[in-house]
C-alpha positions as CSV (number, residue, x, y, z in Angstrom):
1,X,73.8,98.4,69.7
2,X,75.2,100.6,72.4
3,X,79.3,100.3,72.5
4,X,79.0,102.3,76.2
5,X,78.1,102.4,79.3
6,X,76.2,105.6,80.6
7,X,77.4,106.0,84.5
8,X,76.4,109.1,86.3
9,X,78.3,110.7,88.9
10,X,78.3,112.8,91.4
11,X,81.0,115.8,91.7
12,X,80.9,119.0,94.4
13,X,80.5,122.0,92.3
14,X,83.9,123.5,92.6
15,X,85.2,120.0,91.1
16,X,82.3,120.2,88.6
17,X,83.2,123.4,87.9
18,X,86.7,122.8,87.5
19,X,86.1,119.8,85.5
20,X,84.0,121.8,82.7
21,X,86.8,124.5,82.3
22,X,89.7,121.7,82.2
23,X,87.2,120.3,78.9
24,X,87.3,123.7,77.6
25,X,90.9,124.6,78.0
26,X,91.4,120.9,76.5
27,X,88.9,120.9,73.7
28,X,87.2,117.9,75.0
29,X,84.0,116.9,76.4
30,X,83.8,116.1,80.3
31,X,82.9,113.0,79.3
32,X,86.0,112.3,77.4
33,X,88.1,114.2,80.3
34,X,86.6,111.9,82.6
35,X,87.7,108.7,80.5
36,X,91.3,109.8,80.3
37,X,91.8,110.7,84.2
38,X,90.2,107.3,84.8
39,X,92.0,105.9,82.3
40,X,95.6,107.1,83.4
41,X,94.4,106.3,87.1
42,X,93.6,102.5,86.4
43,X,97.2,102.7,84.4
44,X,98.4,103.9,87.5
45,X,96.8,101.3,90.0
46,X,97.7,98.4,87.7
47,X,101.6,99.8,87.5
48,X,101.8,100.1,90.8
49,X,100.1,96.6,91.7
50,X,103.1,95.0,89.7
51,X,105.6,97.2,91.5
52,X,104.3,95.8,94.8
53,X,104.0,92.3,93.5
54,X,107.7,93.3,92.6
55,X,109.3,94.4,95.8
56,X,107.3,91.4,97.2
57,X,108.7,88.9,95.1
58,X,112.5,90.6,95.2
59,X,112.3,90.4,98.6
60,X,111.7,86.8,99.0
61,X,114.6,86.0,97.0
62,X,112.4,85.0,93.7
63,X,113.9,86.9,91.2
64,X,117.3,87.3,90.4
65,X,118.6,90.6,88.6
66,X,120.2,90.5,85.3
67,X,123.6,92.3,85.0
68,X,124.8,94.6,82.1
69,X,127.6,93.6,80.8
């Protein structure tokens, strides 16, 4: 049984091309180049979700902040 899912994009060639020599230079497969940008980008989305959920929750005098002593 398959543990993947096979998704097929489309990239212009200078970002195609760019993408196969970042592999190279990385000793990875696009594939597995392609998993950690979209991996660090949904890292990235989710941290700043919780930053705005934050600001938005700071602002309406929900949360408190905790001193050092």
């Amino acid at each position: 049984m398959r543990t993947t899912s096979i998704v097929t994009i489309s990239l212009p060639p200078k970002m195609a091309a760019a993408t196969e020599k970042a592999a190279r230079k990385n000793q990875m497969t696009r594939s597995e180049l392609i998993r950690d940008a979209l991996r660090v980008y949904l890292e990235e989305l989710d941290a700043s979700h919780a930053i705005q959920i934050y600001k938005k929750e700071r602002g309406a005098g929900r949360l408190r902040v905790l001193k050092e002593k």
